[in-house]
N, C-alpha and C positions, 0 to 999 in steps of 0.2 A: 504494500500500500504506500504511493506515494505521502511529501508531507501536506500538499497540496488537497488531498483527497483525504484525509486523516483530519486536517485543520474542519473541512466542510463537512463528513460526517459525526465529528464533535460537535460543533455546533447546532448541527439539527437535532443529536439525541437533547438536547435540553430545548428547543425551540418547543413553541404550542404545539400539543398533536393535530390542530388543523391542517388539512393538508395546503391550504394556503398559504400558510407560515412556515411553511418545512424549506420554501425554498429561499426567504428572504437571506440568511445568512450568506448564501453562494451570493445571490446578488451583491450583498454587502464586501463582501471581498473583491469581486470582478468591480464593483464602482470604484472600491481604495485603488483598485491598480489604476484604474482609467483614472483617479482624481491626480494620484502620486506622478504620473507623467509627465499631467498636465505639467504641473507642479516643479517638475524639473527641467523643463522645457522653459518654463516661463521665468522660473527665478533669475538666472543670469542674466537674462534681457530687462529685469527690471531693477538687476541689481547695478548696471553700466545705467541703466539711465539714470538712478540716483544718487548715483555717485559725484562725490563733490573730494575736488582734490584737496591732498592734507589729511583728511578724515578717514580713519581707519575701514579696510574695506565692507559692504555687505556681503553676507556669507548667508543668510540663514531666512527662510521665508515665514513671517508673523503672521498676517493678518491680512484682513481690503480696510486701504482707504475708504471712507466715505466715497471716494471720487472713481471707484475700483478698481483702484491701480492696486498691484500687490504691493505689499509692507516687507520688503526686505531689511534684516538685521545686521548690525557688527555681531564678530565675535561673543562681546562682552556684556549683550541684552541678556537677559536671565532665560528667554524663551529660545534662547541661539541653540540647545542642545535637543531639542526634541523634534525637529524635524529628521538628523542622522538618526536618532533612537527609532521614529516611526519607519525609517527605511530598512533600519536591520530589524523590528517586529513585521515587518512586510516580507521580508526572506524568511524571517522564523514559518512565517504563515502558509509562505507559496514554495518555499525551497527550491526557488527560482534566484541565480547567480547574480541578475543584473540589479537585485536592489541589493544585494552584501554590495556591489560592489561603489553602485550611488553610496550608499551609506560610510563605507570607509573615506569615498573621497569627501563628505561635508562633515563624516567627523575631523577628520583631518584639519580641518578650514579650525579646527575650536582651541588645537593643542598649546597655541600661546596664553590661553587664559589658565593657565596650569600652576600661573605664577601670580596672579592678580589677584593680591591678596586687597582688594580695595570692594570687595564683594562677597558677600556669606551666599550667592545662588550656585556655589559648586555645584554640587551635587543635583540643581537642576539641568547644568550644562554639561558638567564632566560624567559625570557619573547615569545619564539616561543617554548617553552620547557612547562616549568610550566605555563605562560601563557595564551597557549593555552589550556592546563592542566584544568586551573580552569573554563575559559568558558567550555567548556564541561561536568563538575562535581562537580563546585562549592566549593571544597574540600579548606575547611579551612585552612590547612594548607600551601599548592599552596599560599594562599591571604598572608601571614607569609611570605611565602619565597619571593613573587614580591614585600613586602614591604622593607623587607629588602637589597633587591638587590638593588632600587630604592634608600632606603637610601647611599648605599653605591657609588651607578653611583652619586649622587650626590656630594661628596668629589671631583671630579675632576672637578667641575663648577669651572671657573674665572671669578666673578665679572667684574672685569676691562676689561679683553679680553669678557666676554657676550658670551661664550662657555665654550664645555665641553670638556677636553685636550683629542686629538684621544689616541696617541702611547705617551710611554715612553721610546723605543728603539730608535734608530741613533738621538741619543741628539748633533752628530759631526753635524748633518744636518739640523736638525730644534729645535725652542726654544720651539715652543708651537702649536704644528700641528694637525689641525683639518682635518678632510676629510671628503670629502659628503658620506659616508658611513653611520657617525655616525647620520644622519638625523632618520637612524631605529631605534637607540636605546632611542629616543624618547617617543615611544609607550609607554615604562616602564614607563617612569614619569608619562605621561598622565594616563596612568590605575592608578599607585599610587596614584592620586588625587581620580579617582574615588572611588576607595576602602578606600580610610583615612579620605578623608575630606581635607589632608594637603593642601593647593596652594601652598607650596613651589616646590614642584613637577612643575608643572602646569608653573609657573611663571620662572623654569628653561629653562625647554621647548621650552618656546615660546622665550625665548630670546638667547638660542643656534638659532633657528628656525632664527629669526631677525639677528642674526650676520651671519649667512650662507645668507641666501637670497641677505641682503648688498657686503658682498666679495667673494662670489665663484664663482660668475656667469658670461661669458661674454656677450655683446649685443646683442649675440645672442640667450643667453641663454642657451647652454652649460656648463658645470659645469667643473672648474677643478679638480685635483683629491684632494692637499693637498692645503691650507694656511696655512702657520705661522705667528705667530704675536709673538710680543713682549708680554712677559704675565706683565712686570711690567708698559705699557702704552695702551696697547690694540693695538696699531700700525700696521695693516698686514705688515709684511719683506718681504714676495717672497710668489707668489703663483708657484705649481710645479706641482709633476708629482710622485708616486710610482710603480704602477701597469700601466699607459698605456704608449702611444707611447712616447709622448712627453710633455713638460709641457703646450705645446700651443692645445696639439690633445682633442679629447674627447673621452676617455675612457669608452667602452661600456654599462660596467655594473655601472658605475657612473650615468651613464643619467638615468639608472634605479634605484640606489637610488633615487636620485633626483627628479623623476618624483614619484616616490612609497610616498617619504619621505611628500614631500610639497601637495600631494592628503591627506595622512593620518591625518595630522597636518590643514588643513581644514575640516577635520571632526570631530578632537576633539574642534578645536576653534571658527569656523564658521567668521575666517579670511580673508575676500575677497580677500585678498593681496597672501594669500597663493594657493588659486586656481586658480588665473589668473598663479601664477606660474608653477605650475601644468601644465595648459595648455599651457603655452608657451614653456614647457619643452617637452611634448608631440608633439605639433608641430614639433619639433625642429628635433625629434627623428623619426617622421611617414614623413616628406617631406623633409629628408634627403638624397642627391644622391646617399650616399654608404651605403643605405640601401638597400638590397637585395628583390627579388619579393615576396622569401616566407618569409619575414619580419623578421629573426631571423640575428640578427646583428651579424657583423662581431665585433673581441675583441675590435677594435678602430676604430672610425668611420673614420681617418686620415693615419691607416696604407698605407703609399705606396705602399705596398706589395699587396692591394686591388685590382682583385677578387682572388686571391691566399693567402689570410691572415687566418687566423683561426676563426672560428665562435666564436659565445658562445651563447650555449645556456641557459646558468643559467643569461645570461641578458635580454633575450629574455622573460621566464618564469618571471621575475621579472617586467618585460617592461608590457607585458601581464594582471598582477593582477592588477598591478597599473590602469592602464587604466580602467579596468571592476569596479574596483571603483569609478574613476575618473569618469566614465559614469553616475554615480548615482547624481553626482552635476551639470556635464556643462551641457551647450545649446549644448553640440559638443556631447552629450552623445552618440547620434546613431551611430555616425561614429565613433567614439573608440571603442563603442562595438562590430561594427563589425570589426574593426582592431586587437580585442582581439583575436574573437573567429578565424579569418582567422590565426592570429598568432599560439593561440592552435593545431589550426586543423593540420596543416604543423610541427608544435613539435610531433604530435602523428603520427603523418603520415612516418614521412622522420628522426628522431632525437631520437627515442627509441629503445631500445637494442630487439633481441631475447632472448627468454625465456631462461633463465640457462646461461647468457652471461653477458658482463660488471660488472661483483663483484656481481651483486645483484644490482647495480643500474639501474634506471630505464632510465634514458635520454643520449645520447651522445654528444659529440663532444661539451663540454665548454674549458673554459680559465678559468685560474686561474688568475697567477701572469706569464705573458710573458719577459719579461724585466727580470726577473729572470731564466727562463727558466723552469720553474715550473709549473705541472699542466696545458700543451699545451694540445686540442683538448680529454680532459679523462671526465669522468664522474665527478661531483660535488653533495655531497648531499644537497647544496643549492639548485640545479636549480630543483632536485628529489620536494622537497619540497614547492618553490613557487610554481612550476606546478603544483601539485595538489593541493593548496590555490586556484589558478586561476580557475583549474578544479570544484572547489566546488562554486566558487563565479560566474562563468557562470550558471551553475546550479539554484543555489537562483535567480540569475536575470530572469531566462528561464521562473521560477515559478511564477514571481510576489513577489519575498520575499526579505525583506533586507538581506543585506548579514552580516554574522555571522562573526564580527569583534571584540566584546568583551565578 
């Protein structure tokens, strides 16, 4: 059995037994390939046209302009890693040569940020980039580059705060601001242990991990978006708000860090403390009122604006994986799992483009940064990319197989 025929017969054993629905999955793959084309076809032409000399080059395809020109990236945008990461889960998917081989060359384009230490988004660049790179291929060098990226996310650890500083931007506004975001860029450490030996890694991790769990969360287990704290006493100052409604709302795609982050970080630690959060954060997120029927969140779970608010579906895809993970640990597994695949199914169904449509991406209608006015209801190649993480990680579950996490 090819892996090509293996990816689409997993899929279907979890699809609706409708026979309508048996085939949407193959569709969903034959559209990623026809979108990922496009996609590669178009980025270089729009990465020469936006190019402004002096200014480090575009490498990496984001988003549409309002105006629909694509949104090509530098290197050093936090979302630069996940277009190569979606190219090698497309070879994962089709075991077809020509996207390993797209995908080595755009991870390629990211290897100088190995060293930029002026940003805590390793682990969303390096590590779903090269990464995923070396699970796939084991390519030594990949092992080189997540070590060193790792060394370097580590310079922003504070001891005394027991986290890793988010931003270095609007210093008018916060002193030392963390955001449940950076719960992803975790992974990196944790793989760095695995690949070194070092536990300094390890021992970062877990205690970024321990200062989040302590201050971001409210009773009810909602995650705000930013803390600041005093970096010369550890003190939380204010917790707040960048990307969602408000500093008191819950921010869509935050619940899905937070539920992705504190799933994954029980699976490198075997932390009990961290899966019960996991689960309470999925609770939190599945038996939520202004959670819609076909389970694809709106941008904030708190917008007033709600059922006329913007969806997103890059939290929803996020929401999604987490969960098909999360299933492999709890007692609750069966019922996330199929809160997954019901999620999936209504993303492929109701939230993907037509073929030769949306830039070359594959999913519609995310949020970006709202509050800004940025990136309302356009495609994201994040949400391109957890989707098909999740797509693959339904699959291995379908089969009886662990899922393919390092």
């Amino acid at each position: 059995m090819n892996i090509r025929f293996a990816l689409l017969a997993g899929l279907a054993l979890v699809a609706s037994p409708a026979l309508a629905q048996v085939s949407l999955p193959r569709k969903t793959l034959q559209l990623a390939e026809t979108q990922a084309t496009l996609l590669l076809q178009q980025t270089p032409l729009a990465a020469q046209r936006a190019a402004v000399p002096g200014k480090p080059p575009l490498v990496s395809p984001r988003s549409l302009a309002p105006s629909g020109e694509l949104v090509v990236v530098p290197a050093r945008d936090w979302t630069s890693g996940f277009f190569p990461g979606y190219l090698w889960l497309l070879g994962q998917a089709t075991g077809e040569a020509r996207w390993s081989a797209a995908a080595r060359e755009y991870t390629a384009r990211l290897e100088p940020e190995k060293t930029n230490a002026g940003t805590h988004d390793m682990g969303f660049k390096l590590y779903c980039s090269f990464g995923t790179g070396y699970r796939l291929t084991q390519d030594a060098h990949y092992r080189a580059v997540l070590l060193e990226a790792a060394r370097t996310l580590s310079t922003r650890f504070n001891p005394r705060v027991g986290a890793i500083r988010s931003w270095d931007h609007h210093r008018d506004l916060w002193g030392f601001p963390v955001i449940i975001d950076n719960m992803l860029n975790l992974e990196l450490l944790f793989a760095a242990t695995r690949l070194s030996g070092d536990s300094s890694f390890y021992k970062i991790a877990v205690t970024h991990a321990n200062t989040t769990l302590r201050h971001h969360f409210r009773p009810d287990y909602s995650s705000f978006h930013v803390v600041d704290y005093d970096s010369a006493t550890g003190r939380v100052v204010k917790r707040t708000t960048h990307q969602g409604y408000a500093d008191a709302s819950a921010w869509a795609r935050g619940q899905g860090w937070a539920l992705y982050g504190y799933t994954m970080c029980y699976r490198e630690t075997h932390n009990p403390a961290y899966l019960a959060q996991a689960e309470h954060v999925a609770e939190y997120i599945l038996h939520h009122p202004n959670l819609p029927k076909d389970l694809v969140p709106y941008w904030d779970f708190n917008d007033p604006a709600i059922p006329h608010a913007p969806r997103d579906a890059s939290a929803g895809a996020i929401i999604a994986s987490g969960l098909l993970e999360l299933s492999t640990f709890s007692k609750q597994g069966a019922f996330y799992r199929r809160q997954a695949s019901q999620l999936l199914d209504n993303l492929a169904k109701s939230y993907t483009a037509r073929p030769g449509t949306n830039g070359g991406f594959l999913l519609l209608h995310s949020t970006g940064h709202k509050p800004a006015g940025g990136e309302i209801d356009v495609p994201l190649i994040y949400a391109d990319y957890y989707f098909m993480e999740a797509l693959l990680r339904r699959q291995a579950l379908a089969a009886g197989q662990p899922l393919s996490v390092r």
